[in-house]
C-alpha positions in Angstrom: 129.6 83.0 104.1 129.7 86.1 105.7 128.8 85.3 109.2 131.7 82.5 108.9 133.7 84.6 108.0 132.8 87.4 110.7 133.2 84.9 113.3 136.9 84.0 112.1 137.7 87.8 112.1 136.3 88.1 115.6 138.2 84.7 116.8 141.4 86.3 115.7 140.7 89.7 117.0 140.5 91.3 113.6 139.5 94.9 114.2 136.5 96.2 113.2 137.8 98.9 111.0 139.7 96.1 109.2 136.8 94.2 109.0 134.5 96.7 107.3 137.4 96.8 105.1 137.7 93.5 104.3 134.0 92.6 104.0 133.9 95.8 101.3 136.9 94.4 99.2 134.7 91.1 99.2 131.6 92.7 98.1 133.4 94.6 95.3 134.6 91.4 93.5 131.2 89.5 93.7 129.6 92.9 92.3 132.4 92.6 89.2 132.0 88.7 89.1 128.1 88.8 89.3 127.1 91.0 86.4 125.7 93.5 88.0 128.3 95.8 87.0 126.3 98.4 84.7 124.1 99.1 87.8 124.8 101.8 89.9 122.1 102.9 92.6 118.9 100.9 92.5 117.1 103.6 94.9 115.8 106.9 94.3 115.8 109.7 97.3 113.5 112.2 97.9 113.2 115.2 100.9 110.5 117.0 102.4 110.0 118.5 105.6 106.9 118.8 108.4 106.4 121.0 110.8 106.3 119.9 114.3 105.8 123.4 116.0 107.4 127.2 115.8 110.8 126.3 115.7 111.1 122.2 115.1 111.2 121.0 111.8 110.9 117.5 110.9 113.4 116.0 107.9 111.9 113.2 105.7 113.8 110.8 103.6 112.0 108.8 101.3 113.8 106.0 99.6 111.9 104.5 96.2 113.8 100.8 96.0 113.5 99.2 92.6 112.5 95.5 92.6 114.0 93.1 92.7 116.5 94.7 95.6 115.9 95.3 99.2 117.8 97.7 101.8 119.4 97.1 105.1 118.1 99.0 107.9 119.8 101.3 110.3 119.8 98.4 112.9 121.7 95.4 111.8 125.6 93.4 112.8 128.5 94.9 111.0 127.8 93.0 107.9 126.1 94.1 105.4 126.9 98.0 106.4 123.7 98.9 107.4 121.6 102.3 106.4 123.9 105.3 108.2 122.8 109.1 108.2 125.5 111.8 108.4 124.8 115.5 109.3 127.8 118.0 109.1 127.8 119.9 112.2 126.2 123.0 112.1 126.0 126.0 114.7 122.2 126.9 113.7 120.9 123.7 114.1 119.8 121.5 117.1 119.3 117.7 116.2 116.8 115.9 118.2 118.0 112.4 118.7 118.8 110.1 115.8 116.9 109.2 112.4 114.0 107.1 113.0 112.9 104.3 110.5 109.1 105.0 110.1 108.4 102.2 107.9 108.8 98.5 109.7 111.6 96.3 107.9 111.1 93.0 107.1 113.4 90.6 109.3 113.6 87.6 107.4 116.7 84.8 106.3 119.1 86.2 103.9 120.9 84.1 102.1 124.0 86.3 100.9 125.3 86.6 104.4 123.8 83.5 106.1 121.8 84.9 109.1 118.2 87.0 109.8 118.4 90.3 109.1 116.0 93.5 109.0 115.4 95.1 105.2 113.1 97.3 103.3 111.4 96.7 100.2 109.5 99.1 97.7 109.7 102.1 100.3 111.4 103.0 103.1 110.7 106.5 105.1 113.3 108.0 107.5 112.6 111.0 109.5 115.1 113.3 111.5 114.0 115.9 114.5 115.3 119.3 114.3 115.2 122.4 116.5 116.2 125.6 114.7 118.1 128.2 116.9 117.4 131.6 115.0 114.9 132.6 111.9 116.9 132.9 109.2 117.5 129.9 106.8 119.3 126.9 107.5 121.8 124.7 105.4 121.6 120.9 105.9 124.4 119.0 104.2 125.3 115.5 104.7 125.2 111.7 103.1 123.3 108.9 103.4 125.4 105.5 103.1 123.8 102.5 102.7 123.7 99.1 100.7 121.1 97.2 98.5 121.1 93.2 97.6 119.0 90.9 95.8 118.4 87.2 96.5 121.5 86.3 94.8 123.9 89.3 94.9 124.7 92.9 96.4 126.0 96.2 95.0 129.0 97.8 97.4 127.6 100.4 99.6 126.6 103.7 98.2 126.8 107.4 99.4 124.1 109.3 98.8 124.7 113.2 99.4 122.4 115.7 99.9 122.7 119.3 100.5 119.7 122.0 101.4 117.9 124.7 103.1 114.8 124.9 105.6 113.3 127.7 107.8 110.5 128.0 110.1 108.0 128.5 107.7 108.4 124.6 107.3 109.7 124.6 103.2 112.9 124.0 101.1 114.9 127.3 100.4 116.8 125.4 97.8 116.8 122.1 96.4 120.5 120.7 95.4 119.9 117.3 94.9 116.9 116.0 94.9 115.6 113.6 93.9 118.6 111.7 92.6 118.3 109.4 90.2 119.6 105.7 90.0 122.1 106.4 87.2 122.2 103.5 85.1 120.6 99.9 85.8 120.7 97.7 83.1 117.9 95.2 83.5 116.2 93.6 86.3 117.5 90.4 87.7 114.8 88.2 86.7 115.4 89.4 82.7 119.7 89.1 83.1 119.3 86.3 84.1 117.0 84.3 82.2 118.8 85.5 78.8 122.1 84.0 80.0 120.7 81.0 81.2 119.3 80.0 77.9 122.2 81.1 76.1 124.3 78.7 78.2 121.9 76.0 77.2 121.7 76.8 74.1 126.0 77.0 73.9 125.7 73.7 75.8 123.1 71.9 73.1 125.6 73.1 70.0 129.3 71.6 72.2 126.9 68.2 71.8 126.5 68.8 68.1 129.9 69.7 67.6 131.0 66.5 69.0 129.1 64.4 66.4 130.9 65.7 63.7 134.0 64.0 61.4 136.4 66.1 62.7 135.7 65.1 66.5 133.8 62.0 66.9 136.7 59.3 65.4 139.5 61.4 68.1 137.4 60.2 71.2 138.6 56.5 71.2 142.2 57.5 69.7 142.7 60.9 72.5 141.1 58.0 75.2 143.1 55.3 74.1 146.7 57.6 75.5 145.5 57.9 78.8 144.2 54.4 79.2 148.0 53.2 78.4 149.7 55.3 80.8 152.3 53.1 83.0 152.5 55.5 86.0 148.4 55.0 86.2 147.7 58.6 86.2 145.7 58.2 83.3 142.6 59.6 85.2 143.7 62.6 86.7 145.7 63.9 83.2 141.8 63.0 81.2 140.3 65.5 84.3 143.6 68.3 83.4 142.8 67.6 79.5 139.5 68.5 79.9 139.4 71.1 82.1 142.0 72.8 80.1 139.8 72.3 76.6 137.2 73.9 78.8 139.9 76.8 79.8 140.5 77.0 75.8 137.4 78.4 74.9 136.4 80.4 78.2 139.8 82.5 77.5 138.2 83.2 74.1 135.2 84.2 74.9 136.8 86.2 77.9 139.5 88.0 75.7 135.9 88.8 73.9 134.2 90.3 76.5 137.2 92.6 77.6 138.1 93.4 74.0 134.3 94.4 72.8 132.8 95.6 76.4 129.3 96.8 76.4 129.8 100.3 74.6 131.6 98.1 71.4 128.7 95.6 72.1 126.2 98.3 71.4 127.8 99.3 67.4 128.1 95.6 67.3 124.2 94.9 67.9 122.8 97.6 65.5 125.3 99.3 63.1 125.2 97.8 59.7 128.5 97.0 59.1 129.0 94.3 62.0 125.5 93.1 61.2 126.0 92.2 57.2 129.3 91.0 58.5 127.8 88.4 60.7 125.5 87.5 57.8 128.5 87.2 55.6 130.6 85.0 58.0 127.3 82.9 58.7 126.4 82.5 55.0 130.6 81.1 54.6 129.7 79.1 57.8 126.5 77.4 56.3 128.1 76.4 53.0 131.8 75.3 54.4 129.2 72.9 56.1 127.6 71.8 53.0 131.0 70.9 52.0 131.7 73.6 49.8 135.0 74.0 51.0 136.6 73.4 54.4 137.7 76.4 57.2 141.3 74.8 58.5 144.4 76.4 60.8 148.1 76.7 59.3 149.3 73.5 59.2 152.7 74.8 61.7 150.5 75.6 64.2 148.9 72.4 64.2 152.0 70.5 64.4 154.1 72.7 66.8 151.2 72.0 69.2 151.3 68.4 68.6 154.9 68.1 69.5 154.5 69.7 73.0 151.5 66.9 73.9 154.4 64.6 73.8 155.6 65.9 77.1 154.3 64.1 80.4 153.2 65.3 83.6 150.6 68.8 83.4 152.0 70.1 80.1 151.4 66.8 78.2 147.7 67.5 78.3 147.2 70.6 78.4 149.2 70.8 74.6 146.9 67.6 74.1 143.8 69.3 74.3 145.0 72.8 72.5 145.8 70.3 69.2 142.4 69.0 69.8 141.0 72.1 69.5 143.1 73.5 66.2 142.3 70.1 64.7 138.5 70.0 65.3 138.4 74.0 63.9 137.1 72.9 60.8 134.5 71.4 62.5 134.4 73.3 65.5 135.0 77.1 63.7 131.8 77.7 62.3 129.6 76.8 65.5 132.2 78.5 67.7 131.9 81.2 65.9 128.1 81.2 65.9 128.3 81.3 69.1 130.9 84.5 69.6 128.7 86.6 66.8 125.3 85.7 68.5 127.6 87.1 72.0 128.5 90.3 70.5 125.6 92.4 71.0 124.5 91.0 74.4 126.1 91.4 77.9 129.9 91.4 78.8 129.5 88.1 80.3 127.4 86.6 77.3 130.6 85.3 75.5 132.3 83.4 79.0 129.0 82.0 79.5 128.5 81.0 76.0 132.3 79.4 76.0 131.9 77.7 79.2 128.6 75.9 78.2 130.2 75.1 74.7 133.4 73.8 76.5 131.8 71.7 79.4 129.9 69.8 76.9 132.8 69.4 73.9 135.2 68.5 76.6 132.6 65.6 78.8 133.0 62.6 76.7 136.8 62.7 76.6 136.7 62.5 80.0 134.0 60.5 80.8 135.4 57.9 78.4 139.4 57.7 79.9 137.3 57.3 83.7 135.2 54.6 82.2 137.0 53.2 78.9 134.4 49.9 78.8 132.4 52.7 77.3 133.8 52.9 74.2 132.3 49.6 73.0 128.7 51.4 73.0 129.8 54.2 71.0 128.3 54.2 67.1 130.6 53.4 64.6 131.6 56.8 62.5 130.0 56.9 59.6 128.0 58.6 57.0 125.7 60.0 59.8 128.2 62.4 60.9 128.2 64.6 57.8 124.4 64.6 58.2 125.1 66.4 61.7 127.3 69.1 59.6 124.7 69.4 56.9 122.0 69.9 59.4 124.1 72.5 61.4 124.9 74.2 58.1 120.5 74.9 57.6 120.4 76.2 60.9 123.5 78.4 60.4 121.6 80.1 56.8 118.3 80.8 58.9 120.1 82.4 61.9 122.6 84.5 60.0 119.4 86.3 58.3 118.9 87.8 61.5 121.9 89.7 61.7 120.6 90.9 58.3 117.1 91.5 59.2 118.3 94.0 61.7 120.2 96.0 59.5 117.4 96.0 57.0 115.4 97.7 60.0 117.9 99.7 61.8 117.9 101.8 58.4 114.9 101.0 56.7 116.4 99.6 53.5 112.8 97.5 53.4 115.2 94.4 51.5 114.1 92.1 54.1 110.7 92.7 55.0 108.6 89.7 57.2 107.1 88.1 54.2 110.6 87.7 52.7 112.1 86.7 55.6 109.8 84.0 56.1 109.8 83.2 52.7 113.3 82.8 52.9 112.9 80.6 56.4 110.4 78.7 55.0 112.1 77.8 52.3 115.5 76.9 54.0 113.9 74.6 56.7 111.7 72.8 53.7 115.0 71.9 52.3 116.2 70.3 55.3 113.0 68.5 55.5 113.5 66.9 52.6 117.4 66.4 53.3 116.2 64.2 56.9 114.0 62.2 53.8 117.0 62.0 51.8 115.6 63.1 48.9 118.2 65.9 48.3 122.3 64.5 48.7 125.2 66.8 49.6 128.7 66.1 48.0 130.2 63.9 51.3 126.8 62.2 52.1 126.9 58.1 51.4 124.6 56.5 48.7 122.2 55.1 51.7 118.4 55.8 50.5 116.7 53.9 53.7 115.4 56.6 55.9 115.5 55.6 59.6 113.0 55.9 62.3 114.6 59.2 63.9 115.3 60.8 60.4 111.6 60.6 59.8 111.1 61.8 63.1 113.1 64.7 62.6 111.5 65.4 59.1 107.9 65.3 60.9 109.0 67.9 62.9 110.4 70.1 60.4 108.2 69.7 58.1 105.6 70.6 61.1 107.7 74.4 61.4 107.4 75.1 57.8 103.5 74.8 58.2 103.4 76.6 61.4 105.6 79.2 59.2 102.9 79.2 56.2 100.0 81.6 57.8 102.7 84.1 58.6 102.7 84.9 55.2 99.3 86.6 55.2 99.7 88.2 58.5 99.8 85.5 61.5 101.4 86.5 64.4 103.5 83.5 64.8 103.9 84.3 68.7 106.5 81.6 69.2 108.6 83.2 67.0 108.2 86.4 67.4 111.2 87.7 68.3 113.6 86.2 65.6 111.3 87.5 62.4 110.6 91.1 62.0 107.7 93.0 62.9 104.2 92.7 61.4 104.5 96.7 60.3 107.0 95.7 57.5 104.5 93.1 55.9 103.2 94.5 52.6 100.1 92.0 52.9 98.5 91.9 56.2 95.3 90.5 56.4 94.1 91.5 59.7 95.3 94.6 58.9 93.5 95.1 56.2 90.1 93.4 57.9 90.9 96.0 60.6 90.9 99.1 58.5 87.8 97.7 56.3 85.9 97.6 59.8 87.0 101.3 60.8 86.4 102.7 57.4 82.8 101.4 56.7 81.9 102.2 60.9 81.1 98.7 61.5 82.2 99.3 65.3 77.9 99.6 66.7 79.5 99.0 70.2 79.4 101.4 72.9 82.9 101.2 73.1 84.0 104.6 73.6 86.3 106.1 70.6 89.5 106.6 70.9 91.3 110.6 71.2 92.4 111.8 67.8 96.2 111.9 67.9 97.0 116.0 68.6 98.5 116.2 65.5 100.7 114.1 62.6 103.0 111.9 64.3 106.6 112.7 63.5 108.8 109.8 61.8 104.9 107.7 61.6 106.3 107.0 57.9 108.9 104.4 58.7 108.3 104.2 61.9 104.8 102.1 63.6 102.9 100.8 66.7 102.0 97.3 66.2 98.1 95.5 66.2 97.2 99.2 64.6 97.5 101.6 67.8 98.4 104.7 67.2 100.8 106.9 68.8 103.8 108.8 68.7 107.4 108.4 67.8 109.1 111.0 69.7 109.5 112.3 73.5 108.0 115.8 73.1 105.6 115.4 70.9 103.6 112.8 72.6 104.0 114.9 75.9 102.4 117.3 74.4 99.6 115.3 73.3 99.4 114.3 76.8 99.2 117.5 78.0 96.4 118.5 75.9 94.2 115.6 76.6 95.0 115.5 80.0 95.6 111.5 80.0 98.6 109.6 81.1 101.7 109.0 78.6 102.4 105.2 78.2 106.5 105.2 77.1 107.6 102.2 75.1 112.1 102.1 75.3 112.3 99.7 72.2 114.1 98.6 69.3 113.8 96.9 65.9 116.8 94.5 66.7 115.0 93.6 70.6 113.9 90.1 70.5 112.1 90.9 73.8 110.3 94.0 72.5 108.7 91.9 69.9 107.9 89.2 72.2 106.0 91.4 74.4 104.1 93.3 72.0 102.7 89.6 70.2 102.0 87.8 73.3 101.0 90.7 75.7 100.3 94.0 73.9 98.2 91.7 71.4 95.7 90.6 74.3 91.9 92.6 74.0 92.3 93.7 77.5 95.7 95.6 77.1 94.7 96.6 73.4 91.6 98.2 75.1 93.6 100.0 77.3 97.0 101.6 75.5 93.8 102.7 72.7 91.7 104.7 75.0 93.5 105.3 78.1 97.1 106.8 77.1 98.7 108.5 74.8 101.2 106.4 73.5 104.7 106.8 72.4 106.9 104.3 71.3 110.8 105.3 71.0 113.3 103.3 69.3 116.8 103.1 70.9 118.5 101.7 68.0 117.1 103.3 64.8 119.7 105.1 62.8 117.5 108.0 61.1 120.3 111.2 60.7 117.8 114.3 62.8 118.3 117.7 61.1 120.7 119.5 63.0 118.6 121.6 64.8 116.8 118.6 66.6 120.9 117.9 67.9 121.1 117.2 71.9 124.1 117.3 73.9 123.6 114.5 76.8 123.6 115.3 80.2 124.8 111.9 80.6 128.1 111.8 78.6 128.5 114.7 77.0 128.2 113.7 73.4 126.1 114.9 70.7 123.6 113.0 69.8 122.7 113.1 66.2 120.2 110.2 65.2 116.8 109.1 66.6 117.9 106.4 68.2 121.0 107.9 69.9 118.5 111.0 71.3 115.8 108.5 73.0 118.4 106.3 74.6 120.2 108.9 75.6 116.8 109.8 77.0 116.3 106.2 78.8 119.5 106.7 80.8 119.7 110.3 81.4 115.8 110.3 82.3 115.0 107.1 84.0 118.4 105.6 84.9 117.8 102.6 82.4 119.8 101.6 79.1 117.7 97.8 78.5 114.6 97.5 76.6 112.0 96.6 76.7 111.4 99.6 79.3 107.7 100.9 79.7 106.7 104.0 81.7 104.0 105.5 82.8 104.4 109.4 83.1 101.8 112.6 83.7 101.7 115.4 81.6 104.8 116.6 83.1 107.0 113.7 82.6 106.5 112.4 86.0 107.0 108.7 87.0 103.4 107.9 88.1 104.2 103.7 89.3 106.9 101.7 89.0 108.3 100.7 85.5 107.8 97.9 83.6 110.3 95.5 82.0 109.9 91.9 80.3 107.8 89.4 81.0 105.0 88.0 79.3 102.4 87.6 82.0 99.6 89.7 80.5 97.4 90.1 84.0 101.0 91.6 85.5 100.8 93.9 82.6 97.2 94.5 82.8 97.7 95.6 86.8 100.8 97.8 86.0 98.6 99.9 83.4 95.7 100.0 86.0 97.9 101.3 88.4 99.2 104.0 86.5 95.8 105.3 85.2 94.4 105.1 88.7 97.9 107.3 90.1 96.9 109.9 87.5 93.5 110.0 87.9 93.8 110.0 91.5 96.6 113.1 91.0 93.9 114.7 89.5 91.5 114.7 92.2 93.4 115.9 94.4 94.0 119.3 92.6 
């Protein structure tokens, strides 16, 4: 696109100022349209100097590029802007030539601007010739502009200043700004991206099911039937502007969402108990308008004021047409809409359009599949008794995902109502139910006297009844790793059986291995009374404390950024953290410390911070360690694992999710054999 679009500007003699211009207000709105919005500089810099001889100094820049994203070089066509160095002039200074790129970029296809171009990845080393004129010290100022991409998006160009002082005798005077820091990168790619893509799917799956329901399924042939009688035979082209504006219905929600909650709103939303039980609440009214309790409708006027404007013709005829679909189907449509929104609100600004527009594209396809291809209609079931079965069904699923909201509450602050075994209980329970609903041996007040059970009820049953018993052997202490990150943690079990085998075996010193033991913690772990490591590690539950530990051991700090309402976290630590070989190694080759973003534990008042990062006090454990994440290590997603020296140092690259255990294995390798290899060297 770019190169196209470059060629145009240089066809019409478009000036290359202008272009830069141009090309930069471009870049801007795919970096607001792309979701990469929360991140700010992907690459670290770092300065040091070598001496060449008496007087000539050599300037190193060092840029640390976070994966996935990759650098432009210094030599590369006026799109993307490629890496630029600016020294102010100074009189005590001679510069030798220009900056010369001492690591080789990769020159490869890139697919955001369409041509080959030259990039670094990982690391990328810069070095600048100097000759200085007198003895005394010498003041280097500048900035360093550059840009960074992925393979599917860029971030506008940065400016990186830097400002400091050399001599002859080859060191720094002062140090302004270095190293800086990337200041706030919400997740890798890879992790962004995969969320939203199932959430689509799964808003997608649930626009299906909403279509099968009373409310909607007898409107298809009746909404079809208008545009199949149109004299002017424009009946096609007003089913694609019906649709397309039942799909702009719901996108506008979830967008008026996104703008009204942002990602600071999003963040009380995900873990503060009031939201929380108030999703449970709305889900619990949800589940049982469903069952047929009672039925959610829209005021009657606005109904019928919408229904006179869908008499107009031309655009306006169905765009009012699909606006009364959708305040008619609301009793229908409400509760899974609404699922939908509240499963949106503690995720990313774009989680509700995405979740609206996969909703939408699939509520809105048969209406206008079925106006192109009416002959169509003859296939579809008759409405029947098997509708309401779709609402009841919906309404199960609704109860067991509305304890969720609940469950992370209950953990947030520790109220221990809703502990694993009860969750499940409750879970199991629920999905038993709709077991035996699928075999018809339990009615609901609009469900038809039918008892035969049909082939795909029974189906449906089998697989059910299947989950329950996969369920069952959680309640002593399976770890249930498929589900993992929708029940709460192991910790909160009161009856753990491989806890309990695990404690008998370290109690009566069954371990006649030659496994090493692991280091005593330093001393009692703070918060270790409501707070825990999972698969029995122990470890630490604040910053300080652990570093301390680490200090005094002299071993490398593992840093777990988690939460009690991540999905992720929980993932990880059940399918990776429980393997032997990374069990082996967070027990005897770090001192671990896991800190929990989200917990709302009041700290006395003399463990208070002010953040560096916004200013604010922070006053509970949760708020202190994330203001920690992002102040520290430019990073506000979790999970989030680091490895650190004794000092606090980054020792290798972070680590994020993803559940191949040998990737996780070689990142915990690597930062033992950085420390130990630090260690040497001294």
């Amino acid at each position: 696109m770019f190169n196209r679009l470059n060629m145009f500007f240089y066809i019409n003699k478009i000036s290359l100022e202008l272009r830069k211009k141009i090309f930069l207000i471009i870049l801007l709105l795919i970096y607001a349209e792309s979701g990469v919005a929360q991140i700010i500089n992907p690459v670290t810099w770092e300065f040091n100097t070598n001496k060449v001889n008496a007087d000539t100094i050599e300037i190193i820049f060092e840029a640390k590029i976070t994966a996935p994203w990759h650098m432009y070089s210094q030599d590369i066509p006026v799109q993307p802007p490629g890496t630029l160095f600016y020294f102010e002039p100074n009189d005590d200074v001679q510069f030798i030539g220009n900056v010369t790129e001492e690591t080789i970029p990769k020159e490869e296809y890139d697919p955001n601007f369409d041509m080959n171009l030259k990039y670094f990845e990982g690391v990328a080393i810069f070095k600048q010739s100097v000759k200085l004129l007198n003895a005394k010290p010498v003041q280097i100022k500048g900035y360093i502009e550059y840009m960074c991409c992925d393979e599917s998006r860029c971030i506008p160009p940065t400016v990186e200043n830097f400002d400091f002082t050399i001599n002859q005798s080859n060191s720094f005077a002062s140090e302004e700004n270095i190293p800086s820091r990337s200041d706030e990168i919400d997740q890798s790619t890879e992790n962004r991206k995969k969320p939203l893509l199932g959430f689509f799917l799964f808003s997608f799956l649930f626009g299906f099911a909403a279509i099968l329901t009373p409310c909607v399924f007898p409107m298809i042939p009746l909404t079809v039937s208008f545009f199949i009688k149109d004299k002017n035979n424009s009946g096609k082209f007003q089913a694609i502007i019906y649709g397309v504006s039942i799909i702009c219905i719901y996108v506008i929600i979830g967008f008026f969402l996104a703008i009204f909650l942002g990602p600071e709103f999003a963040n009380f939303l995900s873990t503060h108990w009031i939201p929380n039980v108030l999703f449970f609440v709305i889900f619990l009214i949800f589940a049982l308008s469903f069952f047929g309790m009672f039925e959610i409708t829209l005021p009657g006027w606005m109904i019928s004021k919408s229904d006179r404007q869908s008499d107009r013709g031309g655009i306006l005829g169905p765009i009012f047409m699909a606006l009364t679909l959708v305040l008619v189907s609301f009793s229908c449509t409400g509760p899974i809409v609404g699922m939908i929104l509240v499963e949106s609100a503690g995720g990313m600004v774009l989680k509700p359009i995405v979740g609206m527009l996969g909703f939408s594209i699939a509520f809105a396809m048969p209406f206008t599949l079925f106006a192109f291809f009416p002959s169509w209609l003859n296939k579809l079931p008759k409405s029947g008794g098997w509708m309401n079965s779709v609402k009841i069904v919906l309404g199960f699923i609704e109860l067991a995902l509305g304890l969720k909201f609940l469950s992370i509450a209950d953990q947030t602050y520790h109220w221990h109502i809703l502990d694993r075994e009860v969750y499940l209980a409750l879970w199991i329970a629920i999905f038993t139910l709709m077991g035996f609903y699928f075999l018809r041996k339990i009615k609901f007040v609009h469900d038809d006297e039918e008892y035969r059970v049909t082939a795909p009820r029974l189906i449906l049953a089998i697989i059910t009844f299947g989950f329950v018993i996969y369920m069952v052997p959680g309640m002593i202490g399976a770890p249930l790793k498929a589900i993992s990150g929708y029940i709460p943690p192991q910790s909160t079990q009161d009856f753990d059986l491989q806890d309990i085998i695990r404690e008998n075996y370290q109690h009566h010193g069954l371990n006649t291995s030659s496994e090493p033991k692991p280091y005593p913690l330093c001393e009692e772990p703070k918060y270790a009374d409501f707070l825990h490591l999972p698969h029995g590690l122990t470890g630490y539950f604040d910053y300080e404390q652990a570093l301390a530990c680490a200090k005094a051991q002299n071993k490398p700090l593992f840093i777990d950024f988690t939460g009690h309402g991540c999905v992720n976290c929980r993932e990880m630590e059940a399918n990776v953290w429980s393997d032997p070989r990374v069990l082996k190694r967070l027990m005897y080759d770090f001192v671990v410390v896991a800190l929990y973003v989200d917990d709302k534990t009041k700290l006395p008042e003399s463990e208070w911070t002010i953040s560096e990062y916004d200013g604010k006090t922070k006053k509970t454990i949760g708020a202190k360690f994330a203001d920690l994440q992002i102040s520290k290590f430019g990073v506000n997603a979790q999970p989030y694992y680091v490895i650190a020296d004794p000092e606090g140092n980054i020792l290798v690259e972070p680590h994020s999710y993803d559940l191949n255990v040998e990737n996780f294995i070689d990142f915990l390798d690597a930062g033992k054999n950085a420390f130990y290899e630090i260690l040497s060297k001294k």
